[in-house]
N, CA and C atoms as an extended XYZ file, in Angstrom:
174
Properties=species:S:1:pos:R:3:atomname:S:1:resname:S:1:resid:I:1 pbc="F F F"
N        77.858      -77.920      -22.645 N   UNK     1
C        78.539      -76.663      -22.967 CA  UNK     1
C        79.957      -76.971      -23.462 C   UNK     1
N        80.245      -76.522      -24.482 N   UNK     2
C        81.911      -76.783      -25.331 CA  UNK     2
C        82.797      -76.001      -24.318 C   UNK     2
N        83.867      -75.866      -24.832 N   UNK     3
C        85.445      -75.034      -24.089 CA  UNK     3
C        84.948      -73.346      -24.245 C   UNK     3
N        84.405      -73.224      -25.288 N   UNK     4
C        84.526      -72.156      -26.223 CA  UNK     4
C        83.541      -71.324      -25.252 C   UNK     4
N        82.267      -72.204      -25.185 N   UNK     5
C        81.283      -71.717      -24.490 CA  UNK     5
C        81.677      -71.270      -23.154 C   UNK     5
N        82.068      -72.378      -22.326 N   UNK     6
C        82.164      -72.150      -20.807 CA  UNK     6
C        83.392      -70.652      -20.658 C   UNK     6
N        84.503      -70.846      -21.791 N   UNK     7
C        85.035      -69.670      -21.747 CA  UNK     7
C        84.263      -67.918      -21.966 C   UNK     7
N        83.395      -67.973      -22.527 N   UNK     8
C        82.767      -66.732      -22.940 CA  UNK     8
C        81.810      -66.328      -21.789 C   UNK     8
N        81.123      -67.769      -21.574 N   UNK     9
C        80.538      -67.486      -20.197 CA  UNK     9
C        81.196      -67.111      -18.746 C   UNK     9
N        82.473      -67.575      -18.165 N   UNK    10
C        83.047      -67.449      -17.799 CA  UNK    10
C        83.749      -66.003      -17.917 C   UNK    10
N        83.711      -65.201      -19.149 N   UNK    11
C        84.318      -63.863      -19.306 CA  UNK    11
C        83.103      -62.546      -18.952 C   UNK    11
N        81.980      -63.154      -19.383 N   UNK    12
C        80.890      -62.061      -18.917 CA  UNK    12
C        80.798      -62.463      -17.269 C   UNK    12
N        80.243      -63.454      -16.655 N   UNK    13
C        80.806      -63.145      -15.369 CA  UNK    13
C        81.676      -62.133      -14.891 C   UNK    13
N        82.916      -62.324      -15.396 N   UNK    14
C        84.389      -61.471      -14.679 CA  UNK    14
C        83.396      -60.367      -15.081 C   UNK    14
N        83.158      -59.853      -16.241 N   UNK    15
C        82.887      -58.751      -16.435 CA  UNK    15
C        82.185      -57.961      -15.785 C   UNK    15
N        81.124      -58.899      -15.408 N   UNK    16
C        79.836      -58.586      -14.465 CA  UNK    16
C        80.252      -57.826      -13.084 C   UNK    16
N        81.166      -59.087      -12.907 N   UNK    17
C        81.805      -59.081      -11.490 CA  UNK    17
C        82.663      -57.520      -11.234 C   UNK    17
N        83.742      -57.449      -12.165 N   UNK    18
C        84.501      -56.248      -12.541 CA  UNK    18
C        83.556      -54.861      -12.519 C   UNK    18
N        82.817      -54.706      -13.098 N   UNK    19
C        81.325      -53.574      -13.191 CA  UNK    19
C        80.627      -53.138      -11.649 C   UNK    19
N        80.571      -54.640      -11.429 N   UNK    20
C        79.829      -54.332       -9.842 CA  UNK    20
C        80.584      -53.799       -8.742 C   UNK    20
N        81.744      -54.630       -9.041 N   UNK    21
C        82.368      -54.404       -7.656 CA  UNK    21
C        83.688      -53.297       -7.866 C   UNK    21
N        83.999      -52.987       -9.471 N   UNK    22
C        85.110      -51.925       -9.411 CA  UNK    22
C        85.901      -52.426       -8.482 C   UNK    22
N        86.794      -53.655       -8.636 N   UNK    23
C        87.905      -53.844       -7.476 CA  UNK    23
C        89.295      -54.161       -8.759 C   UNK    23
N        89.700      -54.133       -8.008 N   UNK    24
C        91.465      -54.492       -8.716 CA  UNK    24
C        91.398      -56.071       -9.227 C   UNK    24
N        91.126      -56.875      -10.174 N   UNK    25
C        90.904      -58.404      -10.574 CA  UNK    25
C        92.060      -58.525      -11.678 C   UNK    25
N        93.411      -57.849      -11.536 N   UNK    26
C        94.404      -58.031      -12.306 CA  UNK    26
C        95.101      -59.621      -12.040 C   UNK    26
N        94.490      -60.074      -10.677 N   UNK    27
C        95.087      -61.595      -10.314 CA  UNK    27
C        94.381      -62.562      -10.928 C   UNK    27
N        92.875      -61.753      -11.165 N   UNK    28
C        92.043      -62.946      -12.055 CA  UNK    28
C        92.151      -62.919      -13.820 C   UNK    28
N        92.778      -61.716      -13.999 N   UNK    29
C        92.647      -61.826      -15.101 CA  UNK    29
C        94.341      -63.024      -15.564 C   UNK    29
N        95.372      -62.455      -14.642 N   UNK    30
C        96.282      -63.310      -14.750 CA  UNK    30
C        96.020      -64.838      -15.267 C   UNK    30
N        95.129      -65.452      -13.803 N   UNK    31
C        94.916      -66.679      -14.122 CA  UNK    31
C        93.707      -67.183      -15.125 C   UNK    31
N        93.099      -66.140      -15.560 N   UNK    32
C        92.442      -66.424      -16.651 CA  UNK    32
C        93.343      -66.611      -18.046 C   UNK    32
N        94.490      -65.829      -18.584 N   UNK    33
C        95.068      -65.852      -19.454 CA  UNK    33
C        96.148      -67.362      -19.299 C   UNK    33
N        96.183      -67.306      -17.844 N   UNK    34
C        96.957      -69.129      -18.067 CA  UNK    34
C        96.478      -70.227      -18.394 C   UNK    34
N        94.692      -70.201      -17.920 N   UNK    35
C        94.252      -71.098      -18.098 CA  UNK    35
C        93.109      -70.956      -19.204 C   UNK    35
N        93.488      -69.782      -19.685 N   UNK    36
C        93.016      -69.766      -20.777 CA  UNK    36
C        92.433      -71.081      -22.092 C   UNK    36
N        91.232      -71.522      -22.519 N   UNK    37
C        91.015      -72.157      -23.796 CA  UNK    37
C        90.878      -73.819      -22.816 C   UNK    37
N        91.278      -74.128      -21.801 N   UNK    38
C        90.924      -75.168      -20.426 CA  UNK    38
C        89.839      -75.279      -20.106 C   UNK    38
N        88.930      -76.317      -19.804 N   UNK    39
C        87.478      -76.539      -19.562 CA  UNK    39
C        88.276      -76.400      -17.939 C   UNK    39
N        89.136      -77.119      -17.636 N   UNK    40
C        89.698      -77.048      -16.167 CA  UNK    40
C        89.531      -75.634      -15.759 C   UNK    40
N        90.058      -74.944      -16.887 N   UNK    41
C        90.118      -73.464      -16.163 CA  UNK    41
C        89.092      -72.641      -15.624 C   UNK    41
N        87.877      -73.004      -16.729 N   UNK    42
C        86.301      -72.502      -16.140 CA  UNK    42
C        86.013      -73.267      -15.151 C   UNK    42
N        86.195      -74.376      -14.913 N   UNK    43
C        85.942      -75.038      -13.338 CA  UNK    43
C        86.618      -74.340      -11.865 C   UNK    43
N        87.592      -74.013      -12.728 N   UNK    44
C        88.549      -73.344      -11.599 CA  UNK    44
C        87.602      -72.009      -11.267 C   UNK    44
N        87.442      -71.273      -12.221 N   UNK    45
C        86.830      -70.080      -11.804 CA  UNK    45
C        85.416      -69.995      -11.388 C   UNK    45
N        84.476      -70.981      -11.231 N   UNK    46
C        83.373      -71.131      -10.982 CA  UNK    46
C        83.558      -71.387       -9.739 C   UNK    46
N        84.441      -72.516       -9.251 N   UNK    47
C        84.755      -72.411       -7.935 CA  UNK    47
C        85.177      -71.345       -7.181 C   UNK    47
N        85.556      -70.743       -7.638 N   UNK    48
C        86.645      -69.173       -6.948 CA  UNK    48
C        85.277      -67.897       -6.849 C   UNK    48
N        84.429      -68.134       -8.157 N   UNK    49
C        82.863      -67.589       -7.443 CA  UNK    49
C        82.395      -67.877       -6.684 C   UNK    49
N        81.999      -68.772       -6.104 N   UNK    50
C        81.343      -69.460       -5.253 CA  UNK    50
C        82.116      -69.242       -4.151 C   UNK    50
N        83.239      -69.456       -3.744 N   UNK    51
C        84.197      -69.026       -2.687 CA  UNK    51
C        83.895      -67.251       -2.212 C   UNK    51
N        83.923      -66.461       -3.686 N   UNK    52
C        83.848      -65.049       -3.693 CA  UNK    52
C        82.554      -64.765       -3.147 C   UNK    52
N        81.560      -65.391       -3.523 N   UNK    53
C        79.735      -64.877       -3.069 CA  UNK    53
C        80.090      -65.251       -1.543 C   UNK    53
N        80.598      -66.361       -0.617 N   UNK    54
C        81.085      -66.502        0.299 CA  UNK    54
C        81.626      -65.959        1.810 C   UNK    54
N        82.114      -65.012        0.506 N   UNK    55
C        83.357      -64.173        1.407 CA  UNK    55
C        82.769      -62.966        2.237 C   UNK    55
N        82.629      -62.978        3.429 N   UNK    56
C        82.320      -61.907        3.981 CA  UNK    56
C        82.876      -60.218        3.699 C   UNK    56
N        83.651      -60.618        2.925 N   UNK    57
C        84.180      -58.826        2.465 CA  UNK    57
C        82.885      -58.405        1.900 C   UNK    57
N        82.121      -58.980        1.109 N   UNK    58
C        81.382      -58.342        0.247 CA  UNK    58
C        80.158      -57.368        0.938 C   UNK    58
């Protein structure tokens, strides 16, 4: 998967995520725009899913 890819994939997620859960993700979108165009950055956020499916809030 290229940068380009993991980024787009990485944006329908949020989106997904955003749809389902209607919560406030203005912190994710933050660190999405920093790490924006970063293969690091989709790593980052794949991890932070996996943390999120996790999380007993849900």
């Amino acid at each position: 998967m290229t940068c380009a890819q993991a980024q787009l994939f990485s944006s329908l997620i949020f989106l997904s995520f955003k749809i389902k859960f209607k919560r406030n993700f203005s912190a994710i979108s933050v660190n999405n725009a920093r790490l924006g165009g970063i293969c690091a950055g989709f790593r980052y956020e794949i991890l932070w899913i996996e943390f999120y499916k996790r999380s007993p809030q849900i």
